[in-house]
N, CA, C and O atoms as a GROMACS GRO file, in nm:
protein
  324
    1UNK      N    1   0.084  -0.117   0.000
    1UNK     CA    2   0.000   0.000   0.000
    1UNK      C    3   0.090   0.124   0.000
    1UNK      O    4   0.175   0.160   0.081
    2UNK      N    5   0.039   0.188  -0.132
    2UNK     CA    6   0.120   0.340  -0.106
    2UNK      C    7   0.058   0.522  -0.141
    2UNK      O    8   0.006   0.581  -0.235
    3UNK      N    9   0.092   0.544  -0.037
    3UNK     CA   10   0.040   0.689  -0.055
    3UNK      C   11   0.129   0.753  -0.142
    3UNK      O   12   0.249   0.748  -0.114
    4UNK      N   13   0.088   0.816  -0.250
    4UNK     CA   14   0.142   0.932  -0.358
    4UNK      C   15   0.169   1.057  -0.335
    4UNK      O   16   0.060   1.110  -0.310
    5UNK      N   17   0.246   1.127  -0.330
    5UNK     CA   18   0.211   1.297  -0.334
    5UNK      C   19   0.345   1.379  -0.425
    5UNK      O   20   0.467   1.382  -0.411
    6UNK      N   21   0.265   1.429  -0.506
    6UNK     CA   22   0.348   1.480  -0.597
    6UNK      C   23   0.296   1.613  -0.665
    6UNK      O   24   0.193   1.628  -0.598
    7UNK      N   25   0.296   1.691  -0.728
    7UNK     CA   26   0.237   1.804  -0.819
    7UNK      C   27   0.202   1.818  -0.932
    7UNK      O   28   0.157   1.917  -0.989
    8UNK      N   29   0.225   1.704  -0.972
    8UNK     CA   30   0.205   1.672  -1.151
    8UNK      C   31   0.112   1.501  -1.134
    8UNK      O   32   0.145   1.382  -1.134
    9UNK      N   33  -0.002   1.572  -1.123
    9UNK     CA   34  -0.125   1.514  -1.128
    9UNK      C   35  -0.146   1.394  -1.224
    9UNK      O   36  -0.228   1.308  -1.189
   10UNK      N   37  -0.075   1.378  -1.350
   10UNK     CA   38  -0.088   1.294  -1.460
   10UNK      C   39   0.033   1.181  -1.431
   10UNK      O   40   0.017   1.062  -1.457
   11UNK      N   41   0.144   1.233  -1.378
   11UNK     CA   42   0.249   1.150  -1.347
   11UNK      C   43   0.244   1.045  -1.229
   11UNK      O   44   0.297   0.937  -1.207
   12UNK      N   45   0.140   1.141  -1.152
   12UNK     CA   46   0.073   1.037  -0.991
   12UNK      C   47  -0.016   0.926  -1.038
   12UNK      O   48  -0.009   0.813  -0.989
   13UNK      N   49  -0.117   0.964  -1.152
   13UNK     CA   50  -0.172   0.874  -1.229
   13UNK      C   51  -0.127   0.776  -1.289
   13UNK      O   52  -0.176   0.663  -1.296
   14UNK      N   53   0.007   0.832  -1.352
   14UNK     CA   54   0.096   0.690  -1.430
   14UNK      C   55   0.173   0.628  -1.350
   14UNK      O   56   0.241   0.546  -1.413
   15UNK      N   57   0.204   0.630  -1.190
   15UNK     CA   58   0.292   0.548  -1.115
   15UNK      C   59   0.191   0.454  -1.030
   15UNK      O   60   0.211   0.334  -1.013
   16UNK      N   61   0.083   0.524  -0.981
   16UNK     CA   62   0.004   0.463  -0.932
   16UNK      C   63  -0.079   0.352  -1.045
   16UNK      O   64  -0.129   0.252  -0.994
   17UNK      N   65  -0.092   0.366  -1.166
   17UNK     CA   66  -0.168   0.239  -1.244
   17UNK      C   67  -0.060   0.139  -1.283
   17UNK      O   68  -0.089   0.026  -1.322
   18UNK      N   69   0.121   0.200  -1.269
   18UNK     CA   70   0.184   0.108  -1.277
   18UNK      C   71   0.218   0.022  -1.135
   18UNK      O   72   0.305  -0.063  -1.153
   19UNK      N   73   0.179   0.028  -1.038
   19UNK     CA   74   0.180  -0.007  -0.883
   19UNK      C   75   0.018  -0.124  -0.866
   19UNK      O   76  -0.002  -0.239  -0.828
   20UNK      N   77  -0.040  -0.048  -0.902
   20UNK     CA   78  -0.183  -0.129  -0.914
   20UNK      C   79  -0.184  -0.236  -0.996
   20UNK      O   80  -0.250  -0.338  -0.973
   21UNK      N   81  -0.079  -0.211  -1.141
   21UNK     CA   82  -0.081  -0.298  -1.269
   21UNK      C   83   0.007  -0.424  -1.188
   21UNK      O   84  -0.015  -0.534  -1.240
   22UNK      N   85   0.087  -0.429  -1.089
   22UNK     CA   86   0.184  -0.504  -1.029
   22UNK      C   87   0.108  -0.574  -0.921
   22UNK      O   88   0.166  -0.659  -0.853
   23UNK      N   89  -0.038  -0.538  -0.899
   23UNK     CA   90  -0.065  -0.596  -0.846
   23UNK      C   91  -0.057  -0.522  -0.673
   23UNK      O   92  -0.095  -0.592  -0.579
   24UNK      N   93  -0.017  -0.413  -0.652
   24UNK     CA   94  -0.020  -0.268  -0.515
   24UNK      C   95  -0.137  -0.228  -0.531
   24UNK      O   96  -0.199  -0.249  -0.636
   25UNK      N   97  -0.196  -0.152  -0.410
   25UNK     CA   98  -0.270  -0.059  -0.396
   25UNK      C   99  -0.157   0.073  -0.350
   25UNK      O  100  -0.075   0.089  -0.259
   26UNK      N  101  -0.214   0.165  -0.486
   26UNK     CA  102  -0.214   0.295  -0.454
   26UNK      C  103  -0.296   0.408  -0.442
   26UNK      O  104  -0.398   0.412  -0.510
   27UNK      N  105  -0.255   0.537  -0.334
   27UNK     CA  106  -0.343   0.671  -0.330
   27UNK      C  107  -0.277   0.741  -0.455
   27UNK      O  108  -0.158   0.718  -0.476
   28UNK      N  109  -0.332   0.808  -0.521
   28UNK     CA  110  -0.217   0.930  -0.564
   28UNK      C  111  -0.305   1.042  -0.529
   28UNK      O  112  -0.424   1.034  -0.560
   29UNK      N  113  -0.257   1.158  -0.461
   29UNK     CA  114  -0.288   1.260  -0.379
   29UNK      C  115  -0.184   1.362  -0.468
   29UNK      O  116  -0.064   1.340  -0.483
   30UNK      N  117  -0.269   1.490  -0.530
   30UNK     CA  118  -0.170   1.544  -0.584
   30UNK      C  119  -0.134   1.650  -0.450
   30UNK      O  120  -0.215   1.705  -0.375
   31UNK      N  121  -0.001   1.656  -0.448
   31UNK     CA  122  -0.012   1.753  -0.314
   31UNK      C  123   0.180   1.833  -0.335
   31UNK      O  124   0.284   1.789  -0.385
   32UNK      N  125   0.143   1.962  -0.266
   32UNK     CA  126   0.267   2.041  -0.326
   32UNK      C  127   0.314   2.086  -0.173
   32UNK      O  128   0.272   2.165  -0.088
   33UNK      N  129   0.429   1.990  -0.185
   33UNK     CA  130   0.498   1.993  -0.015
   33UNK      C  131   0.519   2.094   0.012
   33UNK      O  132   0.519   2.113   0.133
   34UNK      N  133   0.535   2.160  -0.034
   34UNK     CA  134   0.618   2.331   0.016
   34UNK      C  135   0.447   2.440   0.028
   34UNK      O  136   0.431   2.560   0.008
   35UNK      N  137   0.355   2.343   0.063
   35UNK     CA  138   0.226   2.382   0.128
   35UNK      C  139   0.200   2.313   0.258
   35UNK      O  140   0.136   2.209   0.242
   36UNK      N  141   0.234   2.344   0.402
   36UNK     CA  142   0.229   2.228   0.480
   36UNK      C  143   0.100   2.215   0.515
   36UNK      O  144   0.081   2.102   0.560
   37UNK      N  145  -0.034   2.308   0.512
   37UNK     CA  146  -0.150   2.228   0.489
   37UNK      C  147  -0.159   2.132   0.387
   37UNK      O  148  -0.224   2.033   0.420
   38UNK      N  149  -0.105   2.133   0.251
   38UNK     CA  150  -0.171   2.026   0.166
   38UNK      C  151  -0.075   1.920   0.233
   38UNK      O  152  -0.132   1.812   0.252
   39UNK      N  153   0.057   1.926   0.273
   39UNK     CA  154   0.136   1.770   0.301
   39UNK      C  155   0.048   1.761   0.409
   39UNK      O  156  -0.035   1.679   0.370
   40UNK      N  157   0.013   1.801   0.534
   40UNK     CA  158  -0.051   1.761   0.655
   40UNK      C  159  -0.177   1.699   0.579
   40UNK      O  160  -0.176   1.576   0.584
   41UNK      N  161  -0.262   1.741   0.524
   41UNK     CA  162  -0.404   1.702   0.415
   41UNK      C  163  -0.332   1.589   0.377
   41UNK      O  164  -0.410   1.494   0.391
   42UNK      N  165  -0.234   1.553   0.340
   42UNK     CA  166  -0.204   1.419   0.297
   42UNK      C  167  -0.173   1.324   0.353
   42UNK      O  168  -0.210   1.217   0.307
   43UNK      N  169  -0.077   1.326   0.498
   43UNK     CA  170  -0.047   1.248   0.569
   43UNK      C  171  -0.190   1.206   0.633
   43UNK      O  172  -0.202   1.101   0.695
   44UNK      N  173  -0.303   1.304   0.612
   44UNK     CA  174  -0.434   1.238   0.759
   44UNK      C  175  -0.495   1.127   0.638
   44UNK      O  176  -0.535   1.015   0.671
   45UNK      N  177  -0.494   1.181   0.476
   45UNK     CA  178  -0.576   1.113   0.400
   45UNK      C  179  -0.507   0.974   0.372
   45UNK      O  180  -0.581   0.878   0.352
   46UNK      N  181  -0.365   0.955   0.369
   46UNK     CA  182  -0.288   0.855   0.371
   46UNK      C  183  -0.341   0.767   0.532
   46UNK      O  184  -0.409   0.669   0.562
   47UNK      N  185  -0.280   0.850   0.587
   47UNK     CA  186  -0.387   0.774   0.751
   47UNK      C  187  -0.514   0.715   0.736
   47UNK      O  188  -0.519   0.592   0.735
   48UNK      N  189  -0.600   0.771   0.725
   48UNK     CA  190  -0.750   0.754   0.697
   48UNK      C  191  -0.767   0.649   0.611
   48UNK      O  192  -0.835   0.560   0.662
   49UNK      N  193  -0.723   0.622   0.476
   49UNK     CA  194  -0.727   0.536   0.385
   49UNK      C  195  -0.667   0.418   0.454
   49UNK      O  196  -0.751   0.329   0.455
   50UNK      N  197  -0.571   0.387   0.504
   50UNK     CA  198  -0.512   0.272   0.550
   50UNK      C  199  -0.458   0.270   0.689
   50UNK      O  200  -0.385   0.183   0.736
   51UNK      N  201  -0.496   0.359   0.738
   51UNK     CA  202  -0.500   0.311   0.896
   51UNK      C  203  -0.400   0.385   1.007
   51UNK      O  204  -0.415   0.410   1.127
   52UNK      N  205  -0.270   0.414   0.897
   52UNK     CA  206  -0.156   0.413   0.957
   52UNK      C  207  -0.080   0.454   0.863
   52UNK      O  208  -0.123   0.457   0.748
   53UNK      N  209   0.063   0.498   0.898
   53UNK     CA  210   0.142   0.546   0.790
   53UNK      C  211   0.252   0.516   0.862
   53UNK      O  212   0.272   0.556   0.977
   54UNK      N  213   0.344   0.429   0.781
   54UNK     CA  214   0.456   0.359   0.883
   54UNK      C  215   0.559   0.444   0.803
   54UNK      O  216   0.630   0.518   0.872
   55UNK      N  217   0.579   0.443   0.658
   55UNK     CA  218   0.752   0.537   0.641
   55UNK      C  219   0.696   0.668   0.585
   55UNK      O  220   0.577   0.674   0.556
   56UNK      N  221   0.782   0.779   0.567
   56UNK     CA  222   0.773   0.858   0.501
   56UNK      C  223   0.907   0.915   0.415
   56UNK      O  224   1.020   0.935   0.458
   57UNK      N  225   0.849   0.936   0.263
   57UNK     CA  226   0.986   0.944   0.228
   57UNK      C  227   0.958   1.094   0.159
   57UNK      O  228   0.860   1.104   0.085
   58UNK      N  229   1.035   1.196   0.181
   58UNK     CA  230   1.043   1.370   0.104
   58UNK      C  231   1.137   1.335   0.001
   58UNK      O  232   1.256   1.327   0.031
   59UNK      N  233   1.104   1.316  -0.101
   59UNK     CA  234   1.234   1.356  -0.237
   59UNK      C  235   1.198   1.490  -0.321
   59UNK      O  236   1.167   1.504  -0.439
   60UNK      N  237   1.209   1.560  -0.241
   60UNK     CA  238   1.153   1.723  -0.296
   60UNK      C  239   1.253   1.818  -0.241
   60UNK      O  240   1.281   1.798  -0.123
   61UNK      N  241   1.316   1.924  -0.305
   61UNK     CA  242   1.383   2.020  -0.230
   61UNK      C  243   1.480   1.999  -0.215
   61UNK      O  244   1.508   1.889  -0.262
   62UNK      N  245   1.594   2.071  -0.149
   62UNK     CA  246   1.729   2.052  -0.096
   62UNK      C  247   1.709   1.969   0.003
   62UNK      O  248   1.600   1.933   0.047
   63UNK      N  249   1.831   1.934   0.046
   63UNK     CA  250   1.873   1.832   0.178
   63UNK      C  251   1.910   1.862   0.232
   63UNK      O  252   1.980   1.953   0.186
   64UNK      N  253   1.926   1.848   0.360
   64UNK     CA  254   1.972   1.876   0.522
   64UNK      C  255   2.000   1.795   0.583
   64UNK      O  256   1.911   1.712   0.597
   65UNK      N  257   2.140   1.765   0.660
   65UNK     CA  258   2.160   1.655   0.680
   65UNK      C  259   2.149   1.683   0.876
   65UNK      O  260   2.209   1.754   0.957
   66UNK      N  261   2.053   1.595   0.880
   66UNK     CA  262   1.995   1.600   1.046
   66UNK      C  263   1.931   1.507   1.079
   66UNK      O  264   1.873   1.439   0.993
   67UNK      N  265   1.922   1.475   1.218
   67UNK     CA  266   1.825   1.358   1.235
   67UNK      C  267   1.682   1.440   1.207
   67UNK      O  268   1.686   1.563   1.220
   68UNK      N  269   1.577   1.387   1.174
   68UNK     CA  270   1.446   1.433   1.099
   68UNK      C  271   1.396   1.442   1.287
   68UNK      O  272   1.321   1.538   1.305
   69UNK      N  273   1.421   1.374   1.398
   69UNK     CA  274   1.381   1.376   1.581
   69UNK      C  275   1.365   1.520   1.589
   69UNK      O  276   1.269   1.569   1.649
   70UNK      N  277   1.492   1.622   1.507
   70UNK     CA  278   1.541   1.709   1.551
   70UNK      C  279   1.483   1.861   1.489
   70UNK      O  280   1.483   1.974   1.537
   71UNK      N  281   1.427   1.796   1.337
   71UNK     CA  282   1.351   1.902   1.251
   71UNK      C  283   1.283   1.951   1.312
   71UNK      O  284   1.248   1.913   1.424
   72UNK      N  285   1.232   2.089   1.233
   72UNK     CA  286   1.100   2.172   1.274
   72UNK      C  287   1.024   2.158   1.160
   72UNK      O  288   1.056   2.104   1.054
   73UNK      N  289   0.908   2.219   1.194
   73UNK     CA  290   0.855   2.259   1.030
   73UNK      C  291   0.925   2.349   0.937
   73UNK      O  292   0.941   2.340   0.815
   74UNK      N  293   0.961   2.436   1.020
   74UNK     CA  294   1.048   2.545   0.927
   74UNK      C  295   1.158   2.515   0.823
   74UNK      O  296   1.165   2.562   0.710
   75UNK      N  297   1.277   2.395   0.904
   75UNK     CA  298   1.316   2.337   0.802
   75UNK      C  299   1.283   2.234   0.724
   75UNK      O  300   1.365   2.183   0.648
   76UNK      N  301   1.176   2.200   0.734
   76UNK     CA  302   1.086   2.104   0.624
   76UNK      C  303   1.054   2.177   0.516
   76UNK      O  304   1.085   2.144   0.401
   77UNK      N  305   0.979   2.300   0.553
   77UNK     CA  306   0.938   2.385   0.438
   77UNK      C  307   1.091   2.494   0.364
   77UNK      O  308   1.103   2.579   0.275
   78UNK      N  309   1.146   2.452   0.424
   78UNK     CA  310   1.343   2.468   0.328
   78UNK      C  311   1.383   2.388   0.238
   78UNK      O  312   1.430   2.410   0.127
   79UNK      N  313   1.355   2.268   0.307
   79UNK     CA  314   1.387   2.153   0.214
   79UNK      C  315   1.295   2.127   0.063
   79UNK      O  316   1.336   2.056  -0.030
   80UNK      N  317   1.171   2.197   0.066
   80UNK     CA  318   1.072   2.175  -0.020
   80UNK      C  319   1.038   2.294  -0.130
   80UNK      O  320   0.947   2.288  -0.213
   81UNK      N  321   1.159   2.436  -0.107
   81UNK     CA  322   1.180   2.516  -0.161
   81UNK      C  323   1.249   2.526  -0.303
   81UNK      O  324   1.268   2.636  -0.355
   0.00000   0.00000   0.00000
């Protein structure tokens, strides 16, 4: 099971029918991290849909190298800039 979030709405469409085509369930949630209402909107709808949300992975933005224990929001919304 996987939650989607990305900004290009057609591309969430084509990973998620190739995930489903394999035989996965996917969300695709178009959502634009460097909005932390829409990522928060995503983590509850990822929740909600399946219960729970065990990893999370950001491949958006610059990097910071820190334990994530130690982040704020502030540098979340840096990283997504």
């Amino acid at each position: 099971m996987v939650g989607l979030a990305a900004r290009r709405h057609e591309r969430l469409q084509e990973v998620s029918a190739d995930i489903r085509a394999s035989g996965g369930i996917a969300i695709p949630v178009p959502t634009d991290v460097s909005d932390e209402q829409q990522a928060t909107s995503f983590v509850e709808r990822v929740h909600q849909e399946f219960g729970r949300l065990d990893i999370l992975v950001n491949n958006a933005g610059m990097l910071r190298i820190s334990s994530v224990l130690d982040a704020n929001t502030s540098e979340w919304r840096d990283m997504t800039m």
